[in-house]
C-alpha positions in Angstrom: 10.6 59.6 46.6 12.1 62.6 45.0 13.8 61.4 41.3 17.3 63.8 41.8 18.3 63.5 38.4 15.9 66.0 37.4 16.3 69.0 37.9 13.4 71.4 39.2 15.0 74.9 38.2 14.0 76.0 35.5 11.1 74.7 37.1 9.4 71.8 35.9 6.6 72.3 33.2 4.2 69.2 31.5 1.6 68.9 29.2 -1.1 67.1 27.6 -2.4 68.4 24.3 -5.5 66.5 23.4 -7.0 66.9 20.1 -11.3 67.4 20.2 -12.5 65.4 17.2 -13.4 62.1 18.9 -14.3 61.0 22.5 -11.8 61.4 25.3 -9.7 58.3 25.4 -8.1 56.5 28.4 -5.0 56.9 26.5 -5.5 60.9 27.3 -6.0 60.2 30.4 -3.2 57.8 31.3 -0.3 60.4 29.9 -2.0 63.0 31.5 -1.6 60.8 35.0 2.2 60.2 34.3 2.5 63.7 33.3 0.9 65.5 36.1 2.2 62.9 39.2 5.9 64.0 37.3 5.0 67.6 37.6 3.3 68.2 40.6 6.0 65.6 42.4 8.7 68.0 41.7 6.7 71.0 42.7 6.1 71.6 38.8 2.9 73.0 36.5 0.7 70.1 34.3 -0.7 72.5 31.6 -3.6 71.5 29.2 -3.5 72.6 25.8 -6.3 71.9 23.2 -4.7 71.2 19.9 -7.9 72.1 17.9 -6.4 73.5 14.4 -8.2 70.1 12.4 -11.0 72.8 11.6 -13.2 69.6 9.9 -13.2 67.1 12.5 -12.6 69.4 15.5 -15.8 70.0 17.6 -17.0 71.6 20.7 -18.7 69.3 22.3 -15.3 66.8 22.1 -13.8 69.5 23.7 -16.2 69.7 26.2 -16.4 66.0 27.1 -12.7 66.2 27.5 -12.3 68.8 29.9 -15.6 67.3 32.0 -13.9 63.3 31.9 -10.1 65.2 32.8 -12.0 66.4 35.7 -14.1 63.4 36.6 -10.7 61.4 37.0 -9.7 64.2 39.3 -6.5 65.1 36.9 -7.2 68.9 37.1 -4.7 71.3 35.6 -2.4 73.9 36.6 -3.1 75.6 33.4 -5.2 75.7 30.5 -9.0 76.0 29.4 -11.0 77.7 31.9 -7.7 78.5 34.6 -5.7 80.4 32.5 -2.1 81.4 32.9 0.4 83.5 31.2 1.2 81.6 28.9 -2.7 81.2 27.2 -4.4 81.1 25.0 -4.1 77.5 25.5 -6.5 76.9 22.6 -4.3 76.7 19.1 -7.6 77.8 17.2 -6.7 81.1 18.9 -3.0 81.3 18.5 -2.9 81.3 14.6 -1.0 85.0 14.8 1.7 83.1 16.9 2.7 80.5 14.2 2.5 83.0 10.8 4.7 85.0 12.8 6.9 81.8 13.5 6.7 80.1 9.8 7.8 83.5 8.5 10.8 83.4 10.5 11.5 79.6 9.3 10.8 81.1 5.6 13.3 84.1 5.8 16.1 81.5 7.4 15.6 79.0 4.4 15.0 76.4 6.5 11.5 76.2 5.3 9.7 76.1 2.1 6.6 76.5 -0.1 4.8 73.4 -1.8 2.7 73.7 -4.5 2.2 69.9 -5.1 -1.6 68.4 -5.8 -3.2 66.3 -3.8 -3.7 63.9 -7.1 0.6 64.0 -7.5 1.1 63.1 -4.3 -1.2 60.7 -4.6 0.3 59.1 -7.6 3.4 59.7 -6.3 2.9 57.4 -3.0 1.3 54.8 -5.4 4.6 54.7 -7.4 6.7 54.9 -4.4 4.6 51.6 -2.9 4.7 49.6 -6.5 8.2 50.2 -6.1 8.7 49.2 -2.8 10.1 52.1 -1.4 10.1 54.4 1.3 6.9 56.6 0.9 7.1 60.7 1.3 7.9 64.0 -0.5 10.3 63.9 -3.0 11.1 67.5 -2.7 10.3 68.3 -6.3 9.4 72.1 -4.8 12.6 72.8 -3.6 14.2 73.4 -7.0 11.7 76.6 -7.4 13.7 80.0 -6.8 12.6 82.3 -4.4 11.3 84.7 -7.1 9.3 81.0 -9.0 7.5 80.4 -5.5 6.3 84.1 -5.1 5.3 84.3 -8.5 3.1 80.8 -7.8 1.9 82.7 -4.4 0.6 85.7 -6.2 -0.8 83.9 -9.2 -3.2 82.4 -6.3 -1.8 78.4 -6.5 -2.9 76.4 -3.5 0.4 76.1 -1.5 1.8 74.2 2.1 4.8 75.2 3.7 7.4 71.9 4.1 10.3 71.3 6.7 13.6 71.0 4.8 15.4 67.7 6.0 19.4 67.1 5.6 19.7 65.1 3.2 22.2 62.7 5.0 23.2 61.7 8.5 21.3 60.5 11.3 19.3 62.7 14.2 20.4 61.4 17.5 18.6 61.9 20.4 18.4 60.9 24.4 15.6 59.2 25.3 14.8 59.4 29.1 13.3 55.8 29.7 14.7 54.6 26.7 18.3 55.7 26.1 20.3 56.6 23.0 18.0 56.6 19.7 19.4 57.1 15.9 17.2 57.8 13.2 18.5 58.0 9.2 17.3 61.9 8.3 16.3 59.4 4.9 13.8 58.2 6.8 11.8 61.2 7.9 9.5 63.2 5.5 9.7 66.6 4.9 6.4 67.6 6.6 3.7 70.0 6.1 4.2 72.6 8.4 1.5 75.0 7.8 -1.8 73.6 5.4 -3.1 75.1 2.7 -5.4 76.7 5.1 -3.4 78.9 6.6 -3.3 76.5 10.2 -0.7 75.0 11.4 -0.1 71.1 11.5 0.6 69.5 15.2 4.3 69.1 14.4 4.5 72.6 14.2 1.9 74.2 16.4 3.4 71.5 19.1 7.2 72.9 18.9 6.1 76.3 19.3 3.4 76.0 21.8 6.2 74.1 23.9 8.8 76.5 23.7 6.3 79.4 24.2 4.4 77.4 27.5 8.5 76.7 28.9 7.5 73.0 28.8 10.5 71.3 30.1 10.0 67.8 29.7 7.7 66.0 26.9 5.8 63.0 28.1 4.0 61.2 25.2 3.0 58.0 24.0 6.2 56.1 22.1 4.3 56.4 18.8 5.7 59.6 18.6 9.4 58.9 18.7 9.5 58.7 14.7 8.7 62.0 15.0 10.9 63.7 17.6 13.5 63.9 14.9 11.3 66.9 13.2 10.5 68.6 16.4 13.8 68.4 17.2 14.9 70.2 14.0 12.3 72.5 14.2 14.4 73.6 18.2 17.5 73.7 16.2 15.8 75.8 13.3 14.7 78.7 15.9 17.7 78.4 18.0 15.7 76.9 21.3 16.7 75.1 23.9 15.3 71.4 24.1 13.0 70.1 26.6 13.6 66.2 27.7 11.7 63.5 26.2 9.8 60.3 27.5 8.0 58.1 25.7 5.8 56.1 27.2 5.1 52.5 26.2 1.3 52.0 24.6 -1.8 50.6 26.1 -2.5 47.1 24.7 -5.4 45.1 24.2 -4.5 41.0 26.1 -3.7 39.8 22.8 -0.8 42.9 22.7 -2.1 45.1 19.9 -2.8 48.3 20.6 -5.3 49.5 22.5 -8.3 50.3 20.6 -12.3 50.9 20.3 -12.7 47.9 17.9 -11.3 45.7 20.7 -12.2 47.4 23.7 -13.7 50.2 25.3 -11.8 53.1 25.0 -13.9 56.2 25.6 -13.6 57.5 29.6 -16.9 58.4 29.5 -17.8 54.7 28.8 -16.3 53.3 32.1 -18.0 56.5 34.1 -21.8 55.4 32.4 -21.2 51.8 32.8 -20.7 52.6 37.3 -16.8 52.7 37.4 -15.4 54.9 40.3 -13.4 57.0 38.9 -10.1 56.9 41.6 -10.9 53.4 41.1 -9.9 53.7 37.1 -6.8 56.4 37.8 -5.1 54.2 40.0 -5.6 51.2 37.0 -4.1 53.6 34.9 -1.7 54.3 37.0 -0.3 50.3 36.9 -0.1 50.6 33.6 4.0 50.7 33.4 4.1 51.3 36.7 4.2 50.5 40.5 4.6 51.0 44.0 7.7 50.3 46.2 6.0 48.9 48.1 4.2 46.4 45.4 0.7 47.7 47.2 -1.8 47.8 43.9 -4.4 49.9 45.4 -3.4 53.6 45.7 -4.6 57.0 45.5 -3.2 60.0 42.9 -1.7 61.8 46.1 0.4 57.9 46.9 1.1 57.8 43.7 2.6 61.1 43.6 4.4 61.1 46.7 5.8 57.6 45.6 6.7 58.5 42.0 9.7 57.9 40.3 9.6 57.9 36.5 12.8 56.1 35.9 10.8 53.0 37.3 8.3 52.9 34.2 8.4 49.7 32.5 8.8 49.7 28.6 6.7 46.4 28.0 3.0 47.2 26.9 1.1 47.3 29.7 -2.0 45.2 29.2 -5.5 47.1 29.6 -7.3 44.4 31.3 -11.1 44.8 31.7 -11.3 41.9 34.5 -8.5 43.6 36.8 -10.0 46.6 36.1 -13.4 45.7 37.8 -11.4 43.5 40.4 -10.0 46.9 41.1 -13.1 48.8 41.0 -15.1 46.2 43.2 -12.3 46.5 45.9 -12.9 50.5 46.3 -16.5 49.9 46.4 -16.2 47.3 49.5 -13.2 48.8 51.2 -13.5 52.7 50.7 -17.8 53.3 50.8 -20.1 52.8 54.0 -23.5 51.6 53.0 -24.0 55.7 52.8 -21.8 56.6 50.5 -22.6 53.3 48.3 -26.5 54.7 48.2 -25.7 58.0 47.7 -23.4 56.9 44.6 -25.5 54.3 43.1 -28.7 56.9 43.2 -26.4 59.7 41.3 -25.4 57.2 39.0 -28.7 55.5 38.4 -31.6 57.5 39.4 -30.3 61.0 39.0 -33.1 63.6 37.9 -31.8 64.3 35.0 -31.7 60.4 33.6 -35.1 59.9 35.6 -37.1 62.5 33.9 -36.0 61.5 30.4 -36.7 58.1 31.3 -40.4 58.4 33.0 -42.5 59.6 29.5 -40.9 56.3 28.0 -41.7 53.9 30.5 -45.2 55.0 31.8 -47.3 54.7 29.1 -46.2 50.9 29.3 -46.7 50.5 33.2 -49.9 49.1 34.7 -48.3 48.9 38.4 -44.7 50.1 39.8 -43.2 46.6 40.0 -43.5 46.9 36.0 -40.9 49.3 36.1 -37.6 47.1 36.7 -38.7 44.6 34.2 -39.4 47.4 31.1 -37.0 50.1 32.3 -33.4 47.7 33.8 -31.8 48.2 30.7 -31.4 51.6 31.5 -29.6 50.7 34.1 -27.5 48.1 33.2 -24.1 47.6 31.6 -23.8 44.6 29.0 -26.5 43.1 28.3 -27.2 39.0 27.9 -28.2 38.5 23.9 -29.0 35.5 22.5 -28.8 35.0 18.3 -32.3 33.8 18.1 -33.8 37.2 19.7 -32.4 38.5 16.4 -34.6 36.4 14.0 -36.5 38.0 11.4 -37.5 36.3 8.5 -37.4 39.3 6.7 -33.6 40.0 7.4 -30.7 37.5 7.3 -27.6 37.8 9.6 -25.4 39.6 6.9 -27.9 42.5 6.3 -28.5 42.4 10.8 -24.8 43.0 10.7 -24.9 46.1 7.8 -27.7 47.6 9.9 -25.6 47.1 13.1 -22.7 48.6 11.8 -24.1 51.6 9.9 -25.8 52.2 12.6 -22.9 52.8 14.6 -20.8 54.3 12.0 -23.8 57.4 11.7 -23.7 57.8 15.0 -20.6 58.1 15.6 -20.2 60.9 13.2 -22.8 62.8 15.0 -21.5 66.5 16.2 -24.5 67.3 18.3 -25.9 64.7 20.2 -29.7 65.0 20.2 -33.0 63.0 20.1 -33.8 64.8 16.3 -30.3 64.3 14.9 -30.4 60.6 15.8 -33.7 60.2 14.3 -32.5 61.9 11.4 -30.1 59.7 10.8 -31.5 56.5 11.3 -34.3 57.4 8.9 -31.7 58.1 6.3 -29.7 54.6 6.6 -33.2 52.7 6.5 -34.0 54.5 3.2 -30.8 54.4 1.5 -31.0 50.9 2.6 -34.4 50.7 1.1 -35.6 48.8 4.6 -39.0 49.2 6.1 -38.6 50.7 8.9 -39.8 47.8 11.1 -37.5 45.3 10.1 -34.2 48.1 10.1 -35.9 48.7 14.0 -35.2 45.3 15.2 -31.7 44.8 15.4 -31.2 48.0 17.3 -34.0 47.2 20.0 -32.3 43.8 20.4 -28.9 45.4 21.1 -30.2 48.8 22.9 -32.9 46.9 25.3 -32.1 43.0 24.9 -36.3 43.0 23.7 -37.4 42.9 20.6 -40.1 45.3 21.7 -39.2 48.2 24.0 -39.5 52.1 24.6 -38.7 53.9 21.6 -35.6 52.8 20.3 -34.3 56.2 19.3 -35.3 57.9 22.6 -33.2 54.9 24.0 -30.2 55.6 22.5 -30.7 59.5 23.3 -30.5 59.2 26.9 -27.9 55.7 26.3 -25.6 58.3 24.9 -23.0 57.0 22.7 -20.6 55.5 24.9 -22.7 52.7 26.1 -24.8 52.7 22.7 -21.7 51.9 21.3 -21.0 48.8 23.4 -24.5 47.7 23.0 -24.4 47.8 19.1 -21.1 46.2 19.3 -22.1 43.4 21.7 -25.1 42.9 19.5 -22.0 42.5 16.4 -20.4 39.9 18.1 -23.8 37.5 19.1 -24.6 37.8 15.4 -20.9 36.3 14.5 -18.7 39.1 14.0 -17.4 41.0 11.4 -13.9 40.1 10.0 -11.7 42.5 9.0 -11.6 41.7 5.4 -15.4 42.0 5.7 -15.5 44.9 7.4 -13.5 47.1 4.7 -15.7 46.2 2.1 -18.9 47.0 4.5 -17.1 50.2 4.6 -16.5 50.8 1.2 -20.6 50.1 0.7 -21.9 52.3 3.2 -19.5 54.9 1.7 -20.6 54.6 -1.8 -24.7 55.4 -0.4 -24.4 57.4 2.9 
């Protein structure tokens, strides 16, 4: 069901441009569904870009686990990391010549300018600005230097950013392809960082160019983004470029409407693959979100979907990430689409593959005196959520609140973890139970409660190792929620702790 309101020539050009500094989210996954069934139904390239210039949070192994989940879910690009094109590098880390070239042009047209503003004014100044009540942002003291004042600054060595100017009056207008007509006050849009003090490029930036540069035709984000459009969109009119279209999708929500997130649900791909999902099974899920067939039919595959797609039919109202249709969804595949074959062959992979089985044997054997031992020491390996009870958490030792810091440190160190190994896990763990001045047997038993469901198990940190974090995660967090719960209030000032000693 071709959409004729679009228009295939130029040809049709989309793009995902995930960031690698935390775990691949379904959120990634579910724009890069709508963008590459819009693409590929019009005959179109989806191209990945990784937008990698955060040189602090940005890791190698995130972008790893990105590109492998993309591919799990089967939503393979036309271009990008690893199938280049000619429009690469498709890394920004490796384009920084692109966007001096590009900020110097903005410089030279006045359009841009240098900041030399502290991070302790702006600071103070976005204090003020909330005391007061008002709108927070720049204030544009820097624009009053001279050309000849801002050199002088830039050879004397100051730590500089370079800013967008902003009109200061009017409103940006802008079509909106699923939503219509949208006016924004130019007094309510900052006058952002462009390029950092680092020399890199900010996404606003990096994002405008990269898009012009790649011929991407039509933007399909998130609608968190629309605040924003009004800067890209004076960035195209800075440089003279014609404007792609832009849609902007409505968010993923958790059932009580907030946005979707990790505190409320599970968010990381690579969670719903470790926990036994299929993964055509959790594309066409994503795929409702917003969305349906003509026909009303709720099971479909990526080719169906693209085949049936018309984009004008997306539905603004969050769509609700629901974990219960989700499995209803994933329990129909596995009845309808796998013979008893293909359900054994799966379940071994998943389960019993050699490289899960090896890790696992040297924990377990040492505690086995006959091979019906093993299911009873070894299931939670196996297994998604476990069934905890409060009182497998007692230690008179420990009361709840200090269960709950050890819980949630816990989580909080390894989720800061770049490289995901056996001796950087213990590493850490030892740390927290020091700062936290804990023997190490009573900081040990919250975590085998959570990990195994035992108070006594395999090593707990070996556990966790072959775990990984997605379902580590969800254990520790399940193991949060028997012991009460942490409130939000609560919760910040836990924070604030663990900052003040880690």
């Amino acid at each position: 069901m071709l959409d004729t309101n679009i228009i295939s020539n130029p040809p049709v050009r989309t793009r995902i441009a995930p960031s690698p500094t935390g775990d691949p989210h379904v959120g990634t996954a579910y724009i890069a569904l709508f963008n590459r069934c819009f693409a590929h139904q019009h005959g179109g390239q989806f191209i990945l870009r990784i937008e990698d210039t955060d040189k602090k949070r940005s890791t190698e192994r995130s972008e790893k686990d990105i590109l492998d989940s993309l591919r799990w879910l089967g939503l393979q690009w036309d271009e990008g990391p690893g199938c280049e094109g000619e429009f690469g590098p498709y890394r920004q880390s490796e384009r920084s010549h692109i966007y001096k070239s590009h900020i110097n042009q903005l410089l030279a047209k006045d359009c841009a300018f240098p900041c030399f503003c502290t991070a302790g004014r702006l600071n103070s100044l976005r204090k003020e600005q909330m005391e007061q009540k008002q709108q927070t942002g720049y204030d544009g003291k820097c624009l009053s230097f001279t050309k000849e004042e801002a050199e002088s600054k830039i050879s004397a060595g100051e730590s500089y950013v370079i800013r967008i100017k902003i009109p200061a009056e009017g409103e940006c207008e802008f079509e909106d392809k699923l939503r219509g007509p949208v006016n924004i006050s130019w007094s309510q849009v900052d006058m952002q960082v462009l390029v950092k003090s680092d020399g890199l490029p900010t996404y606003h930036f990096a994002n405008v160019v990269d898009d012009h540069l790649m011929k991407i035709s039509h933007v399909i984000r998130g609608e968190e983004w629309i605040n924003s459009t009004p800067k890209h969109l004076l960035l195209y009119s800075y440089f003279d470029w014609e404007v792609p279209e832009f849609y902007h999708m409505p968010l993923l929500r958790n059932p009580d409407k907030s946005k979707l997130s990790k505190r409320k649900n599970p968010t990381s791909i690579g969670y719903y693959q470790a926990m036994g999902y299929l993964p055509q099974a959790l594309v066409n899920y994503l795929g409702m979100m917003g969305w349906s067939m003509p026909s009303g039919e709720e099971k479909f595959s990526q080719q169906e979907m693209i085949e049936n797609f018309n984009i004008a039919r997306v539905s603004l109202g969050g769509p609700i990430f629901d974990i219960e249709k989700l499995d209803w969804l994933n329990g129909k595949y596995i009845r309808e689409d796998l013979d008893d074959d293909a359900f054994r062959k799966l379940f071994s992979e998943w389960a019993f593959n050699d490289e899960k089985v090896r890790q696992i044997v040297p924990l377990i054997k040492q505690r086995v005196e006959r091979f019906s031992d093993v299911a009873k020491i070894g299931s939670f390996f196996v297994s998604g959520e476990l069934d905890l009870n409060v009182v497998d958490f007692a230690n008179k030792n420990l009361d709840t609140d200090a269960e709950l810091k050890i819980l949630q440190y816990s989580l909080w160190e390894l989720e800061a973890l770049k490289q995901w190994d056996r001796e950087a896990i213990e590493s850490c763990l030892l740390k927290l139970c020091a700062l936290m001045e804990l023997k190490i047997r009573d900081f040990l038993v919250p975590l085998f409660v959570s990990i195994s469901g035992n108070v006594v198990s395999t090593s707990v940190i070996e556990s966790i190792f072959i775990l990984k974090l997605d379902i580590t995660r969800a254990r520790i967090r399940k193991g949060i929620e028997v012991l009460g719960g942490i409130s939000k209030k609560r919760a910040k000032l836990m924070e604030k702790e663990y900052r003040a000693f880690s």
